[in-house]
N, C-alpha and C positions, 0 to 999 in steps of 0.2 A: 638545485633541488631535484632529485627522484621522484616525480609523480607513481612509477609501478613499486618504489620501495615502499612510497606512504600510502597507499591503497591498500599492498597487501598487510601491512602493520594496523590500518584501519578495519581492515576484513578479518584477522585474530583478536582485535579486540573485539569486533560487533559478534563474531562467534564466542566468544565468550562471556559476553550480556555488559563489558564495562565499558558504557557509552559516556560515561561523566571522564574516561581518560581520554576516551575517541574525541570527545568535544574541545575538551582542553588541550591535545596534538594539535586538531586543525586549529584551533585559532591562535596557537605559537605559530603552526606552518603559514597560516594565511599573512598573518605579521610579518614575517621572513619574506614569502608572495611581494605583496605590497610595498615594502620594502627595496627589495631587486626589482622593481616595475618587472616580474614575471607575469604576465596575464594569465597565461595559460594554467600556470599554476592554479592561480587565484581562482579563475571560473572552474577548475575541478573543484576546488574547495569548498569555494559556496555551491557546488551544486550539492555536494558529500552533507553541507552544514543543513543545508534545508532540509536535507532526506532526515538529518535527526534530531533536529527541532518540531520536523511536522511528527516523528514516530513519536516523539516525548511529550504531546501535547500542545505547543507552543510556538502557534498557526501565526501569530504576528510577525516572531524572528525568520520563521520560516519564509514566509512574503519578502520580507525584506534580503533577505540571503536572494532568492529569487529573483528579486527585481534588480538586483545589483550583478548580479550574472548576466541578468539581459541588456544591460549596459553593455557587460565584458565584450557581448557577440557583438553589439555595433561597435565598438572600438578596435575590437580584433578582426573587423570584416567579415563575419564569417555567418550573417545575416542569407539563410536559405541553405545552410549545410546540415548534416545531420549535429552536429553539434547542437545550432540552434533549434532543431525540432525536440530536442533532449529536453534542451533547459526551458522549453516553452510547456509540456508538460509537467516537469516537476513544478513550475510554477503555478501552473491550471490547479496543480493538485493543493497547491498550497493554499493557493485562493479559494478553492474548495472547500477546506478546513476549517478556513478564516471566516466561512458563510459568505463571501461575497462568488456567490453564483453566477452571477452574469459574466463576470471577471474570468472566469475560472474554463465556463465554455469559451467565450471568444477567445483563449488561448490555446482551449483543445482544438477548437476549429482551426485556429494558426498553425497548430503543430500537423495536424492531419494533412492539411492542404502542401505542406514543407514535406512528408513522409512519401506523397503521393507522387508528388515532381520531381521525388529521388528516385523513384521507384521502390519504398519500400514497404506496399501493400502487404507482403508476407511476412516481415519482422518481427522482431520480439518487442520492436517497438512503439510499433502499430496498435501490436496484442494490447499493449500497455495502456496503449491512448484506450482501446475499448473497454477494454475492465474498468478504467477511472471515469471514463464518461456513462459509462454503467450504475457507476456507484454513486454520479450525480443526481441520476434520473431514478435511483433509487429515493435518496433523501427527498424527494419532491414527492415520494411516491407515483411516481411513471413507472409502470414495472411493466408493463410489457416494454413499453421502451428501453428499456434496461435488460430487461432479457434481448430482444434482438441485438444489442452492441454486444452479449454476452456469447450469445454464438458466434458472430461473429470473430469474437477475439477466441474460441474456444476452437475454431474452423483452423486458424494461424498455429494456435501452440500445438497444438495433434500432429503436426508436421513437421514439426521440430524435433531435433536430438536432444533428448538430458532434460525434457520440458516437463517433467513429474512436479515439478513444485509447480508452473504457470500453470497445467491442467486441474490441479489439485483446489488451490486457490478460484480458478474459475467456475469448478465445481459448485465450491461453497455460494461463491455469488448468487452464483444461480437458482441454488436451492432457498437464499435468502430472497428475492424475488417469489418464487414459485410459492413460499410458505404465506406472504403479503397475499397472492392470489388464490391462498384455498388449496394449491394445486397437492397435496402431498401427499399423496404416494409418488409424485416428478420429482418433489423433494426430499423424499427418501433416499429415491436412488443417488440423487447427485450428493446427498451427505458420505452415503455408503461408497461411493467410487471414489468421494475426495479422503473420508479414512482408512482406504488399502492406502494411500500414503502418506498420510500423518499418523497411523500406526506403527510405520517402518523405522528400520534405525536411522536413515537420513529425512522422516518427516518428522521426529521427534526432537530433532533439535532446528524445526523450523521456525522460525520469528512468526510464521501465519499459523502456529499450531494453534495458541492461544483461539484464536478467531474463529477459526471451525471446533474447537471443542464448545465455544459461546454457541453454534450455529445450531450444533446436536442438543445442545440444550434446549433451544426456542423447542427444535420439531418435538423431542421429549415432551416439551412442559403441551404443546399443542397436541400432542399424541394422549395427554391423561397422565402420562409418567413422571409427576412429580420428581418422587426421590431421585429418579436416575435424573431428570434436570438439573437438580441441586448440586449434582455429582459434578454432573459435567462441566458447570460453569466455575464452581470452587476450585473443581481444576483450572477451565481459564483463565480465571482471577490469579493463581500463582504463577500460572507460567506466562503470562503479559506482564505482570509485578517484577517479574524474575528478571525478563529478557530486558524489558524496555522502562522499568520505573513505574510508580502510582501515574497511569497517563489518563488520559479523557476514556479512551477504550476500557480501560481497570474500571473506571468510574462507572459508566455506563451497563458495565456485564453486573457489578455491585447493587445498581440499582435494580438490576432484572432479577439478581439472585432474591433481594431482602422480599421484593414483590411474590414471590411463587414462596418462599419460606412462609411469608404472614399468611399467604390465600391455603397453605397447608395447615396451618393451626389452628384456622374456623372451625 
């Protein structure tokens, strides 16, 4: 098996929004994996299956893909490499999802403490662990806690090459905090800096467009600007429908739309 053939065959699908053939490759290829006792195979694959079972809604498979990866890393030996600090947050992330929070940090914390002993303080995937532990402390409503992990991870991708989408995205974070605390005219600016690149030609065919067009909406519908709210999230709604299927995110921009649509017809 070609792990770099089926990544990039993976990566033209997920560019082209058809995750129901992406789903149905890996779990031929994972068969094949399991089959061959290829491990290494196999732990790319559930790590690949989790990222699109958690993007499709579907936080249980996703755990499970997860936790069977972190099997893979003690079988494989390979318990304290970056490897394992990989599969330790997509799993935090996953448990995340799944609402078991507790689960979810003592993993990020696992992953962090693996990240730091590598030396990889500066990484993209460091950045990562902070934006998702950001996003935890979001859901709880800790938001300045969630902004400090947000500079910080936003400290990391600034210094990066080719980092316009992790800046972009961080952006939006942030200003989804900042809006929680009143703060917005802070969260103006960081809407306005994360769409110079989701306006672009390569932020328009981004999987996180969807999210920051929901984002411009809250500050719109928070700013007095109905109609243009309605705008922007009916946008979101098609292009998360589009990219990633009716998921929990479609759901939830849906419920925000119907809310500001009825508070317009009083």
């Amino acid at each position: 098996m070609n792990i770099h053939l089926m990544l990039e065959e993976l990566d033209s699908l997920y560019g082209r929004g058809e995750l129901a053939e992406a789903e149905k490759k890996m779990n031929e290829w994972l068969q094949e994996a399991l089959e061959e006792n290829n491990l290494g195979a196999a732990l790319t694959l559930y790590n690949e299956m989790e990222g699109v079972y958690r993007t499709t809604g579907r936080a249980v498979r996703a755990v499970e893909c997860a936790d069977r990866a972190l099997e893979l890393i003690g079988q494989m030996g390979l318990s304290g490499t970056i490897h394992h600090g990989t599969t330790l947050l997509n799993g935090a992330t996953a448990s995340r999802m799944a609402q078991d929070k507790s689960k979810a940090l003592a993993l990020y914390r696992q992953a962090e403490d693996i990240f730091t002993a590598l030396g990889e303080n500066r990484s993209y995937q460091m950045a990562s662990l902070y934006n998702n532990i950001s996003q935890l402390y979001q859901e709880e409503e800790k938001h300045e806690d969630a902004l400090a992990y947000l500079n910080r991870a936003m400290e990391i991708v600034k210094e990066m090459e080719n980092s316009e989408p992790e800046v972009a995205t961080t952006h939006v974070n942030r200003a989804l905090s900042l809006m929680a605390l009143n703060r917005m005219d802070e969260a103006k600016r960081e809407i306005s800096e994360a769409m110079v690149y989701y306006d672009s030609p390569e932020g328009r065919c981004d999987g996180h467009r969807g999210a920051a067009l929901a984002a411009a909406g809250e500050l719109a519908w928070r700013d007095g600007q109905g109609a243009e709210a309605v705008s922007f999230f009916e946008r979101a709604i098609d292009i998360t429908r589009e990219r990633f299927g009716e998921n929990d995110a479609c759901r939830v921009m849906r419920k925000n739309l119907e809310m500001i649509q009825k508070s317009l017809t009083k």
